[in-house]
C-alpha angles and dihedrals in degrees: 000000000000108000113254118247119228098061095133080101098060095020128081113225103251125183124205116270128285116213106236118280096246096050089045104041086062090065152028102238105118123274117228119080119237114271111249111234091244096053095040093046081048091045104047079045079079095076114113099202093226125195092242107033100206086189088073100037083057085044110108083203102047086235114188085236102162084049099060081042103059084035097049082046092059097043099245088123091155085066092039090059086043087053086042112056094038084085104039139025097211105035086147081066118034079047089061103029103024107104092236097181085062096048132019098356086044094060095036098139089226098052095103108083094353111042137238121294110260088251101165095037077057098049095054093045090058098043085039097060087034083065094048090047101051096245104128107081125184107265101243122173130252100214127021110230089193089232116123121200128198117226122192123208118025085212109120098283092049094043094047092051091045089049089048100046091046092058089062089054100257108145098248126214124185119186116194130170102222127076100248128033124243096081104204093002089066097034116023109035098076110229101252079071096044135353120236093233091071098064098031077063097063086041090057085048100051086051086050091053091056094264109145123226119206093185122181079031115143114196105216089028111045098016127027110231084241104045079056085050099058095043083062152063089216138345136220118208105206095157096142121212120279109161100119116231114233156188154265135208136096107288098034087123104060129114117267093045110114140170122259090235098053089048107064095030088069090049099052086048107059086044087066083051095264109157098225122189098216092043096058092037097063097244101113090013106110084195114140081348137126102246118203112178116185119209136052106227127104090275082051092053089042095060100041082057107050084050090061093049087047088063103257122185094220135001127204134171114203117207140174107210122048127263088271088061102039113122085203116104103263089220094064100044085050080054091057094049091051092058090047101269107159116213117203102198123190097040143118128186117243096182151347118247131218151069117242083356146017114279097166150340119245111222139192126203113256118207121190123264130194121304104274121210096298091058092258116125108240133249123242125171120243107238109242096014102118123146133171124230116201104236131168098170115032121195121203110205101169098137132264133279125203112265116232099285091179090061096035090049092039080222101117085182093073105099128218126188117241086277088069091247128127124277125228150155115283099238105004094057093210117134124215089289116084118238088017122118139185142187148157123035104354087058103040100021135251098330137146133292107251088062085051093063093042093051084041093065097034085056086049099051094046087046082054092049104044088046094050092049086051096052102047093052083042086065096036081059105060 
């Protein structure tokens, strides 16, 4: 007999189980159990089912998320992961990585008094048991069109385009270069948030599917941008954001400040068993350091957390607004609490001290102004208010910038808003280049991934769309 839905009422919210703070904090397996099949099929029962499912109009994705709830309540998971993955190409890892409480959980219509539905716990239990099953096939084509199509970046938006092309039969070639695809997902999300495993698993599968991958590949080094455009119908340029902000302030050059970025992607290396200089070296090793990391948004909380699991001495994230303003997901920051992560609110750094190294970062108190032109209140410093914080290692997560495609690229035509990120159409996603496409990150901004995999299959489709119409008018023509 199906489980009925509507049992918030009569059911407690319950996550799945963490593993305790001192075991995972050891180590950078993730830290959240498997849900059991009982509790999962109880939990997804909470679902209300309401008319207007703000889950899925907070959704980036648009998921049918009331749908592979009632479906996983009623044990027809087969149909759950169908439902599922109509929607996304990577529900095992927006489940794991997506901050839900931002986004669908956030907006569930039963979360005052009785708290939201467990909707990406859900979603990773589904996909999860879609992948021990044997559910989940490579999406290979049925017919070939004899079209091929270049796609540059294998982080989520290029790998979701690519999934979604090669599905209507173009020959799909994604150039990365970097040695593994995945992009951020491989280098940047530290393991405790999602193992590498998950995603080395869709890259096997788009392979599988007949996707081809050029790794270790540099457009602009190893391969001109033109010579790639007349190799192809049509291109997609998915390259992300990596230019690291920074910061001002006397001290900023010395030794021991690092970038966020580099950071993290030594880290994530020599957890695949990379032997990184730095790494071994020391210089981006938090091991027996004070580790101060500046920023509050979801990098930031990547890399106070890795500290933690490097075997820091102290860990402290310094951040200017309060919790309440923080565009970090608040679970995470709770997790980092949990594993003995110091914030510091309301505090800005002035400058960096030290002579050969940093020794310490200089801060003022901030205190909240009045909303500026976003909505967000402003920051102002409160006269008389330094302090000095201790640091040995500093980690500047500020966010990311593009970097300067044109030049990169040696194609000056290609033309970037006053961000530095790539223009195109609004709904078309072609650049000034005919033929040339971009999504994700180097057109919105650095941004997170699940708008990289929407922006990844709208780009698709208009690619789709935009070759079909060529190549009609191709054959009227002759």
């Amino acid at each position: 007999m199906p489980e009925r839905m509507l049992q918030f009422v009569r059911l407690q919210q319950q996550t799945p189980d963490k593993r305790e703070v001192a075991l995972r904090s050891a180590d950078f397996r993730e830290i959240y159990e498997e849900f059991d099949p009982p509790r999962a099929k109880a939990q997804a029962s909470r679902c209300s089912q309401c008319g207007v499912p703000f889950c899925q109009v907070h959704c980036p994705l648009s998921n049918n998320i009331p749908d592979w709830l009632k479906l996983t309540a009623e044990g027809r998971l087969e149909e759950a992961y169908e439902v599922s993955s109509a929607t996304n190409n990577f529900p095992e890892i927006c489940g794991r990585i997506c901050p839900q409480d931002r986004l669908c959980e956030g907006n569930c219509v039963i979360e005052k008094g009785f708290d939201s539905v467990t909707i990406g716990a859900v979603e990773r239990y589904i996909t999860d048991t879609a992948f021990e099953r044997g559910w989940v096939k490579p999406g290979t084509p049925i017919v070939e069109n004899g079209m091929s199509v270049g796609i540059i970046g294998a982080g989520p938006g290029g790998l979701a385009a690519a999934d979604m092309l090669r599905r209507r039969g173009y020959a799909v070639h994604v150039y990365d270069r970097h040695d593994r695809a995945g992009g951020l997902m491989i280098y940047g999300i530290p393991g405790f948030k999602l193992e590498k495993h998950i995603v080395l698993r869709r890259w096997k599968l788009l392979e599988e599917a007949g996707v081809v991958f050029h790794l270790g590949v540099e457009i602009g080094r190893d391969l001109s941008f033109s010579d790639l455009r007349q190799r192809h119908e049509s291109v997609l340029i998915a390259t992300g954001v990596y230019k690291a902000r920074d910061i001002g302030g006397p001290g900023v050059g010395l030794p021991g400040i690092v970038p966020a970025l580099d950071y993290l992607t030594a880290s994530n290396r020599q957890g695949l068993g990379e032997n990184v200089p730095a790494f071994a070296s020391g210089t981006l090793d938090a091991a027996g350091k004070h580790v101060v990391v500046i920023g509050g948004g979801d990098t930031a909380m990547d890399c106070v957390r890795t500290a933690v699991r490097q075997g820091a001495a102290s860990v402290k994230c310094l951040y200017r607004r309060d919790r309440a303003n923080m565009p970090g997901s608040i679970r995470e920051v709770k997790n980092a609490e949990e594993e003995g992560v110091e914030f510091v609110w309301l505090s800005a750094p002035e400058a960096f001290l030290g002579d050969t190294s940093v020794t310490g970062v200089r801060a003022a108190r901030m205190r909240l102004g009045l909303p500026d032109a976003s909505g967000r209140q402003s920051v102002e410093p409160v006269e008389g208010s330094h302090f000095t914080i201790p640091a040995d290692l500093v980690i500047k997560a500020l966010g990311f910038d593009p970097e300067d495609l044109p030049a990169a690229f040696s194609e000056p035509a290609l033309t970037v808003s006053r961000w530095g990120t790539l223009k195109v159409g609004h709904t078309s996603f072609m650049t000034s280049l005919p033929g040339v496409f971009a999504a994700g990150d180097i057109v919105r901004g650095a941004s997170l991934v699940v708008w990289a995999i929407r922006d990844g299959r709208d780009a698709a489709a208009a690619m789709h769309t935009w070759m079909r119409q060529n190549a009609t008018l191709a054959v009227a023509a002759e």
